[in-house]
Backbone as numpy.savetxt, mean C-alpha at the origin, in Angstrom:
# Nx Ny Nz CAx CAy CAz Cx Cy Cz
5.23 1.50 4.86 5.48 2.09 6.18 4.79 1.22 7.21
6.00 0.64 8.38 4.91 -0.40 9.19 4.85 0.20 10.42
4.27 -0.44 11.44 4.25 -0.36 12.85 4.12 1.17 13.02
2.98 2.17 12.67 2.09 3.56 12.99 2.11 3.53 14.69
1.52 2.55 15.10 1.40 2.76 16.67 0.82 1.48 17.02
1.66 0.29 17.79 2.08 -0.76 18.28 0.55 -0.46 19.61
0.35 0.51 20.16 -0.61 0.41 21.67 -1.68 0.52 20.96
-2.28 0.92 19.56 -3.45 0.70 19.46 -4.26 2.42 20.06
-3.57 3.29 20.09 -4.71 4.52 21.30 -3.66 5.51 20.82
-4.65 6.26 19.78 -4.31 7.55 19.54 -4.38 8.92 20.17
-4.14 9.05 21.62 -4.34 10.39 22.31 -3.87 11.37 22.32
-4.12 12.86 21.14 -3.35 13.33 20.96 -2.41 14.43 22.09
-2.69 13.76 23.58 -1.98 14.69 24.64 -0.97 13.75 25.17
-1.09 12.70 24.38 -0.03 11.50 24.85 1.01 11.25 23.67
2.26 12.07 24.07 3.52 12.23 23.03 4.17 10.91 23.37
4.29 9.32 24.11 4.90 8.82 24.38 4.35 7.64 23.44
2.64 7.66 22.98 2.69 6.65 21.80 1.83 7.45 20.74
2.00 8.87 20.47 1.23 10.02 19.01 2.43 9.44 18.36
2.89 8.36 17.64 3.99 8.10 16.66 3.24 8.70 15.14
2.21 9.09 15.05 1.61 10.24 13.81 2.46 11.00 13.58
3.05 11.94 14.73 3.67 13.31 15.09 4.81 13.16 14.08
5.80 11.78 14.54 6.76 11.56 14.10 6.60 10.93 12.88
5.72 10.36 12.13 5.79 10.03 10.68 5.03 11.48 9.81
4.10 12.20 11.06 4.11 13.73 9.77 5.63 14.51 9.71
6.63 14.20 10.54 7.62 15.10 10.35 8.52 14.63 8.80
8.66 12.77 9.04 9.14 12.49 8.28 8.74 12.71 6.45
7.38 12.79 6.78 6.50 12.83 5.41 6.89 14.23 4.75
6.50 14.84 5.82 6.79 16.65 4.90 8.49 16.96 4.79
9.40 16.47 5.51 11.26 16.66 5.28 10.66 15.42 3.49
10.35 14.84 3.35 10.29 14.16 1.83 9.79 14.60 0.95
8.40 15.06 1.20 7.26 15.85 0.30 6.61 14.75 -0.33
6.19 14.01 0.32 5.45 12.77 0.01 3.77 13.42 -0.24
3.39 13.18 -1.26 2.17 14.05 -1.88 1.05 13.10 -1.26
0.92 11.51 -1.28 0.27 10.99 -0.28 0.53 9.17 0.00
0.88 8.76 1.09 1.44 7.49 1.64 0.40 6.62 2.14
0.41 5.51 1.80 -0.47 4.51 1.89 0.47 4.12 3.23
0.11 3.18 4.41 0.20 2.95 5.64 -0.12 1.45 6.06
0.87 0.52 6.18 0.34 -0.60 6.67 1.22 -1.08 7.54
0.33 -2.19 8.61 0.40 -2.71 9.48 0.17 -1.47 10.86
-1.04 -0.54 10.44 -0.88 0.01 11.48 -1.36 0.31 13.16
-2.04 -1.27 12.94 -1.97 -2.28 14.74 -3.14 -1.15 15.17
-3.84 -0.95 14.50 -5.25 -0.06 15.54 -6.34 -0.56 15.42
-7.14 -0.27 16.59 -8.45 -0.57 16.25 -9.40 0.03 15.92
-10.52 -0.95 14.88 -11.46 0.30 14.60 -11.21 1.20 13.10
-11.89 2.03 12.74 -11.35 3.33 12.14 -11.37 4.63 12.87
-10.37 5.55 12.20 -10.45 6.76 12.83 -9.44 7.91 11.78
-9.65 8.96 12.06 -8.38 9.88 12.05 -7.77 10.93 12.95
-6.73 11.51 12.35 -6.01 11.81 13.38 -5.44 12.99 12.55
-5.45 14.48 12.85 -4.43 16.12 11.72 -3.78 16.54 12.86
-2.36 16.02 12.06 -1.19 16.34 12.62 -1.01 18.21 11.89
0.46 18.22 11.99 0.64 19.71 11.75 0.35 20.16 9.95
1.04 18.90 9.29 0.90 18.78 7.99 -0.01 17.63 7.32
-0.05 16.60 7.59 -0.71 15.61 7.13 -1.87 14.87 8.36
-2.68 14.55 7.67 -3.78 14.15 8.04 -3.87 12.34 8.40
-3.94 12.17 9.07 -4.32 10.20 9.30 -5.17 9.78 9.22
-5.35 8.35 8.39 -6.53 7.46 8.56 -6.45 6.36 8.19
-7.06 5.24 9.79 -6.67 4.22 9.57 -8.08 3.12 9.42
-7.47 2.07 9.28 -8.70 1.24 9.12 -8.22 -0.34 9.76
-8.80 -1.04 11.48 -8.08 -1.95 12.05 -9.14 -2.72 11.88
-8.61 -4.02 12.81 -9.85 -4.63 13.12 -10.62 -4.08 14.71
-11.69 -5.22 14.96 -12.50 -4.78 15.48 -11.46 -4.54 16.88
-12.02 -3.75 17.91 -11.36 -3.41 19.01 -10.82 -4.75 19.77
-12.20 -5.81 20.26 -12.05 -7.27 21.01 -11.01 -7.64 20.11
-10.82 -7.57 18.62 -9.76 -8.62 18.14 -7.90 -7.99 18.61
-7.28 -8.67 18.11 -5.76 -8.80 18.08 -5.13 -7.43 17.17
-4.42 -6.82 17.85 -4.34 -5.47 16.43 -3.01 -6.01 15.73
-3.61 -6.95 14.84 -2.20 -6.77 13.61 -3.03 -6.16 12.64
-1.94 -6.55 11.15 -2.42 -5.64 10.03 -3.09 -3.98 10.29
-3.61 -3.90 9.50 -4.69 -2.66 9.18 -3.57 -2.09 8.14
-4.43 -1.06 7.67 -3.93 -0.03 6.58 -4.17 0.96 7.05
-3.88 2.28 6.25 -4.51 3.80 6.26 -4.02 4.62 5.13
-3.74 5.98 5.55 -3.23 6.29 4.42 -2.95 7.98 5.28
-1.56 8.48 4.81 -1.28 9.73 5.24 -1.70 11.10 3.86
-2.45 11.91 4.65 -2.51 12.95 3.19 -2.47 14.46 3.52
-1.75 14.95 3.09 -1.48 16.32 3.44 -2.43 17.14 3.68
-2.83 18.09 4.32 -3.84 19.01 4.71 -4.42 19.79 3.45
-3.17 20.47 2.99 -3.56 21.26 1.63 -4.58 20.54 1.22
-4.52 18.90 0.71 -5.21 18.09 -0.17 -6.78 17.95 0.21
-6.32 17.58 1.55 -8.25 17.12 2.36 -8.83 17.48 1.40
-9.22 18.77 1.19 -10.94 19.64 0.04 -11.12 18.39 -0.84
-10.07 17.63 -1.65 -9.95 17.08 -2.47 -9.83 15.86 -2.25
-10.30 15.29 -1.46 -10.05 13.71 -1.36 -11.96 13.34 -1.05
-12.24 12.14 -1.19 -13.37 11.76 -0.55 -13.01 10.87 0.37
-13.48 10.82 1.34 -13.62 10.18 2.96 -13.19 9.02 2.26
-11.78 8.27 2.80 -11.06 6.64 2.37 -11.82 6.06 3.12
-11.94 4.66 2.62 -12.87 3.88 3.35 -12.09 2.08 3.38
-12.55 1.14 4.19 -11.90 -0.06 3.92 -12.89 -1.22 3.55
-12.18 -1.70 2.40 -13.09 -2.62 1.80 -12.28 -4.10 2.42
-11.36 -4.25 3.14 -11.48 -5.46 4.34 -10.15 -5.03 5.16
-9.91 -5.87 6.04 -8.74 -5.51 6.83 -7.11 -5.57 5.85
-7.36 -6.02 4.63 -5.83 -5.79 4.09 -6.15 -4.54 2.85
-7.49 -4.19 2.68 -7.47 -3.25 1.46 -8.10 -1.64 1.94
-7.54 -1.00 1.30 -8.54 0.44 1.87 -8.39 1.32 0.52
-9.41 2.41 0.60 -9.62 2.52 -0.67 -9.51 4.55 -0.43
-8.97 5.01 -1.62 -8.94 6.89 -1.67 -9.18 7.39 -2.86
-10.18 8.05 -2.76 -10.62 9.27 -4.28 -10.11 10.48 -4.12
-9.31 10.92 -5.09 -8.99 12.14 -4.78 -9.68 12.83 -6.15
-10.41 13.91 -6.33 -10.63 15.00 -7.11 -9.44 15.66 -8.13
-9.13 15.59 -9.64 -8.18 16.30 -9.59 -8.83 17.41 -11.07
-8.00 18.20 -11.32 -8.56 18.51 -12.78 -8.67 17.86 -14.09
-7.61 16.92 -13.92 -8.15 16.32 -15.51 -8.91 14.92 -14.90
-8.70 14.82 -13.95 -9.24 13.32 -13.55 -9.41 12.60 -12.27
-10.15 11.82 -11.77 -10.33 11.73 -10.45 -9.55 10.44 -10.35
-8.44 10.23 -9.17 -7.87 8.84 -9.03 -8.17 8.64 -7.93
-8.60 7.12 -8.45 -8.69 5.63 -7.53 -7.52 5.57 -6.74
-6.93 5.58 -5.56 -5.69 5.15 -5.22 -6.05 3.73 -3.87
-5.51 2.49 -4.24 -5.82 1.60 -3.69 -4.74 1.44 -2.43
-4.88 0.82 -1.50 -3.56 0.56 -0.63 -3.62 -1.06 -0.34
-2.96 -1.90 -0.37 -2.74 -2.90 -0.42 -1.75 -4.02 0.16
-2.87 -4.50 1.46 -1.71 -5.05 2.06 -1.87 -6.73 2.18
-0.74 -7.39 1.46 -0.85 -8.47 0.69 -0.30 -9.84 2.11
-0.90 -10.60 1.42 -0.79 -12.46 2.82 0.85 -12.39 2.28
1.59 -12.41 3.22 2.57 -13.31 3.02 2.97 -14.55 2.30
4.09 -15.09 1.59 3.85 -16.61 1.47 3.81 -17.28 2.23
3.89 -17.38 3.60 3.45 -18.60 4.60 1.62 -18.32 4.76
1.46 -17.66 4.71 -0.62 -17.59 4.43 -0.69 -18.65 3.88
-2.20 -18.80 4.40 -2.91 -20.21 3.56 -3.27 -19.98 2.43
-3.69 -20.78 1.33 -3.95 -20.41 0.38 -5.61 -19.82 0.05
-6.30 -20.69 0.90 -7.75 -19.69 1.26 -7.51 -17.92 1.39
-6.80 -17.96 2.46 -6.34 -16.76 2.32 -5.44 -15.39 1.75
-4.84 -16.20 0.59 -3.91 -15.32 -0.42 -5.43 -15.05 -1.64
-6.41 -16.60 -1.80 -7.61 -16.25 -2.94 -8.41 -15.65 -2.54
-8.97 -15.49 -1.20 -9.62 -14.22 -0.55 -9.07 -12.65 -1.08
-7.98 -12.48 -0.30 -6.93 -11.41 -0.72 -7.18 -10.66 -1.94
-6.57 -11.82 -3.00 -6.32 -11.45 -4.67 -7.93 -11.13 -5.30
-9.27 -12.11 -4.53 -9.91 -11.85 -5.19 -10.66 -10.57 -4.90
-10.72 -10.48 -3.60 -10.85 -8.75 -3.11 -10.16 -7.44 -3.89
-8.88 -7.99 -4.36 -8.18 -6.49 -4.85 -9.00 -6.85 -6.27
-8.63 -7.63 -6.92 -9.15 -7.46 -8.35 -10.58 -7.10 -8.40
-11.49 -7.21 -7.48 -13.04 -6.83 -7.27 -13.00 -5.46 -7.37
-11.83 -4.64 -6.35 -11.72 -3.38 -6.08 -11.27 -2.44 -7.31
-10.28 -2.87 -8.22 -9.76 -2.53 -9.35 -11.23 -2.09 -10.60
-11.67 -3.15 -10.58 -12.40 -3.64 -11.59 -14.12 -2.57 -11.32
-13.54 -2.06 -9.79 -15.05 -1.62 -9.20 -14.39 0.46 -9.55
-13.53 0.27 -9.96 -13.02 1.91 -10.27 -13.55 2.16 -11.63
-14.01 3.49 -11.61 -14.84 3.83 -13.12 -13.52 3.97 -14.11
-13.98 3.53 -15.21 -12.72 3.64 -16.29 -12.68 4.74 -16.58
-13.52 6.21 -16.31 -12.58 7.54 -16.04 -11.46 7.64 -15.18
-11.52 7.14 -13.80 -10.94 7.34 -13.13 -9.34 6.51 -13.41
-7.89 7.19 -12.52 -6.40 6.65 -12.44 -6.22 5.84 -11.71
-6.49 4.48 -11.60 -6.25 3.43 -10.74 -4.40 3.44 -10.01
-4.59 3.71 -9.14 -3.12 3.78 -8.39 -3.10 2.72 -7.27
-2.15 1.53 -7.54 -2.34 0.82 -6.35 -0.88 0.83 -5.83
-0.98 1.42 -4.55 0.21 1.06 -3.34 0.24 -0.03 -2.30
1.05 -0.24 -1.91 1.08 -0.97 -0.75 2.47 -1.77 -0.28
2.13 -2.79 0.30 3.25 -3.43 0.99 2.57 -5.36 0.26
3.00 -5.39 -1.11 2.85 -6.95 -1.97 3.28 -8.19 -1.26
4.35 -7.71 -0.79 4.88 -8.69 0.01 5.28 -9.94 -1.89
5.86 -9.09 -2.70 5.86 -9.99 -3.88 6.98 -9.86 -4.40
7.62 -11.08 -5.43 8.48 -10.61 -6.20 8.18 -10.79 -7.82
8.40 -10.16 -8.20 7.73 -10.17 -9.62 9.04 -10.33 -11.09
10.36 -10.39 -9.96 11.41 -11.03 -11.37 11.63 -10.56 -12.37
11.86 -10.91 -13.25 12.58 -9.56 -14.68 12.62 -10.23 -15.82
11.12 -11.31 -15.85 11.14 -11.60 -17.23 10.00 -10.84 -18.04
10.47 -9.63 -18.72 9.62 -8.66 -19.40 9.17 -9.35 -20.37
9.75 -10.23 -21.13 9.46 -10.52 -22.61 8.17 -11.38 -22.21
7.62 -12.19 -20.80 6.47 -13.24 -20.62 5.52 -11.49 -20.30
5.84 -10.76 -19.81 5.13 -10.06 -19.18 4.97 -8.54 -19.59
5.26 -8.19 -21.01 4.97 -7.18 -22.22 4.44 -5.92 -21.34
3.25 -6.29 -21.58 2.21 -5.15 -20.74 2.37 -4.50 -19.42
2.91 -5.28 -18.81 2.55 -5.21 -17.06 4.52 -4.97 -16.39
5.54 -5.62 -17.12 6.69 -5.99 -16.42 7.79 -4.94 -17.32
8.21 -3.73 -16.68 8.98 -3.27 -17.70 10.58 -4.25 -17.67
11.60 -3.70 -18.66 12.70 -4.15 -18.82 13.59 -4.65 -17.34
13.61 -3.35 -16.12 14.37 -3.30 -15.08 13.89 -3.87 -13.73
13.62 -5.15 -13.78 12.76 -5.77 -13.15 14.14 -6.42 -12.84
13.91 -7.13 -11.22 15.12 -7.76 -10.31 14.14 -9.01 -9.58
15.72 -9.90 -9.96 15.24 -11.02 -8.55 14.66 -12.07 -9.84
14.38 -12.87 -8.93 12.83 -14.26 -8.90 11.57 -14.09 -8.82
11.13 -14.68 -9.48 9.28 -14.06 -9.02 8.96 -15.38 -7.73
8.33 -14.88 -7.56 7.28 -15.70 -6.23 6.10 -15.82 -6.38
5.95 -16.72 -5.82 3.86 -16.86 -5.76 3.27 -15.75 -6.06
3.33 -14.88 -4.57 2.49 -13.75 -4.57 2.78 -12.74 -6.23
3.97 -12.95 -6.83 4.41 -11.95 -7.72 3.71 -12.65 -9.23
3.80 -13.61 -9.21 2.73 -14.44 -10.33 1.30 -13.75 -9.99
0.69 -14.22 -8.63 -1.00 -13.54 -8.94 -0.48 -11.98 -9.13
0.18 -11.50 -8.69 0.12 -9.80 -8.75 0.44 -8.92 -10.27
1.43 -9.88 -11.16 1.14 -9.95 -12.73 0.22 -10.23 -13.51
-0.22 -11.45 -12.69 -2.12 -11.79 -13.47 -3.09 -10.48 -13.47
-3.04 -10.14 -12.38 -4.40 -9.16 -11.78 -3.88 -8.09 -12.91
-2.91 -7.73 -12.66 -1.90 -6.83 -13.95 -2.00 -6.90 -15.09
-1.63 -7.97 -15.71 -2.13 -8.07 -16.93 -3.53 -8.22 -17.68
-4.52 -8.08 -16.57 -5.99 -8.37 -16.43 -6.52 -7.00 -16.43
-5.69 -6.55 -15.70 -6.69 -5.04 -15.68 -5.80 -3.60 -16.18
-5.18 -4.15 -17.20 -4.04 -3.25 -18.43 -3.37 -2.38 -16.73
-2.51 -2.88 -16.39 -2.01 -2.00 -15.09 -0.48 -2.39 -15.58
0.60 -1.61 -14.50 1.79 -2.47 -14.82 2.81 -1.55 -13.41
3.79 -2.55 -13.63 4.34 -2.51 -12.33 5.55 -1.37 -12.42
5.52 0.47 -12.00 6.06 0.96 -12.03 7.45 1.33 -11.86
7.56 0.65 -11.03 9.01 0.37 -10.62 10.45 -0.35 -11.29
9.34 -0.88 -12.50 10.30 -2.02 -12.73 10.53 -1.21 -14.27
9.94 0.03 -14.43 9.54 0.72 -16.02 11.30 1.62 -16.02
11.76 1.85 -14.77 12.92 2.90 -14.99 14.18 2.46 -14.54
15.18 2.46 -15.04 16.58 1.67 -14.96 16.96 2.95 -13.58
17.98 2.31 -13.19 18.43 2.96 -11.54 19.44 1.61 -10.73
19.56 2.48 -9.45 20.46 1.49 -9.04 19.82 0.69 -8.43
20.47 -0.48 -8.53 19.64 -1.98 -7.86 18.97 -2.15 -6.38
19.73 -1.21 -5.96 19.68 -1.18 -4.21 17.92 -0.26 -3.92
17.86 0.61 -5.20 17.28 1.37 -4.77 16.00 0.97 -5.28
15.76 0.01 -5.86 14.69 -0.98 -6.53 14.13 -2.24 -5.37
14.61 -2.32 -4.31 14.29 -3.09 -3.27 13.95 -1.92 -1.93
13.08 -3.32 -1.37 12.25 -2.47 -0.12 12.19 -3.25 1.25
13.01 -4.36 1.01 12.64 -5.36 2.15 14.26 -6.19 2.57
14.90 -6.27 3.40 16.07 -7.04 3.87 15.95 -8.37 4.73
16.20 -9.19 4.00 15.48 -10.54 4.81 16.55 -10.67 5.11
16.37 -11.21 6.86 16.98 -11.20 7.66 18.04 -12.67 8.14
17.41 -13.39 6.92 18.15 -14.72 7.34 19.00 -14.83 5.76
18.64 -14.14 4.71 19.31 -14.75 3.65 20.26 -13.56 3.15
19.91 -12.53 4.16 20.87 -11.30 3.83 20.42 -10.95 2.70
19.90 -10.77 1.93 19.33 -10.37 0.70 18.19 -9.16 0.42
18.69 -8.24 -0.43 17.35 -7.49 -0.74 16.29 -7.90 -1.51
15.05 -7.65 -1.00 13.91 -8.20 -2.18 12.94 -7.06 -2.08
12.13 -7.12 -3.42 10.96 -6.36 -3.28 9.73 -7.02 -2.71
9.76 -6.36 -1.84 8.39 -6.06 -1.10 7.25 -5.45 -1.25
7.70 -4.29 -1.93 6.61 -3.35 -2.11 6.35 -2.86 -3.91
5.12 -3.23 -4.34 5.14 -2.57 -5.57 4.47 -1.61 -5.98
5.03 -0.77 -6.70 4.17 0.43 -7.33 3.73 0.30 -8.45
2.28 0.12 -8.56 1.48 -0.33 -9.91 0.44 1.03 -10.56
């Protein structure tokens, strides 16, 4: 989910940029149990309880430029049960939720592009795998986000981590995002259940006309 609010200024008596209002409507018509949030151009941290779901984001500093950030949308019912999300840098943010059989890690993850430098994709990768690796092995490691990866459909190199219904080419980013995967017994959900092709992509590039995945569920 990109572009939360482009001005950066959450006032909730100002309906002309509360774009919260309008992604809690969309969240509860879905029943989205809880949505990780990126690129959402604010500064700072903060939150924000809409009618049903709750906001929280994590930008950079106010003086800087508001791209990126993350957050994460979570339903009200849930709050009792979550511990305060927090951001472990401007592309990662982190959520505990309480449950009965088990407490999950849920990561949000918002990945360099391939035009990024490469300083900055090994920054990135080595931050998430720090974060993974920093979840107690009681806990359900859930990582969302926006990969910005393609991870291709060769199951037989990728056993553990790549199910059968995997689409496309892999890419850079989709190579480290199998490593970290196959490193930390994780695997890429999306690719585990046969369906229609269309509905296995998340991203329409605009020059090659083509669907690709963008986003993975691990």
């Amino acid at each position: 989910m990109t572009g939360m609010n482009t001005s950066g200024n959450l006032d909730p008596n100002n309906t002309d940029i509360r774009k919260t209002a309008v992604i809690d409507s969309e969240l509860s018509k879905r029943q989205i149990s809880i949505a990780a949030l990126q690129e959402t151009r604010l500064a700072s941290t903060g939150t924000i309880k809409e009618s049903e779901y709750t906001f929280f984001w994590f930008g950079k500093a106010p003086e800087e430029p508001r791209i990126y950030g993350t957050g994460f949308a979570v339903p009200n019912c849930l709050i009792p049960s979550i511990l305060t999300p927090y951001a472990v840098s401007d592309g990662i943010s982190e959520l505990k939720m309480k449950q009965t059989e088990a407490t999950s890690c849920i990561i949000n993850a918002y990945a360099p592009t391939l035009a990024a430098s490469a300083d900055d994709k090994d920054r990135f990768y080595c931050q998430l795998e720090d974060t993974i690796r920093l979840s107690s092995s009681s806990e359900r490691t859930i990582l969302l986000g926006d990969m910005n990866a393609r991870v291709g459909a060769d199951h037989i190199s990728w056993l553990q981590c790549l199910g059968k219904f995997g689409v496309g080419k892999i890419n850079e980013n989709g190579q480290r995002l199998l490593e970290i995967c196959s490193r930390n017994n994780m695997c890429i959900t999306n690719t585990m259940f046969s369906g229609k092709t269309h509905r296995k992509m998340s991203w329409y590039h605009p020059h090659s006309k083509t669907w690709q995945i963008g986003r993975a569920h691990v």
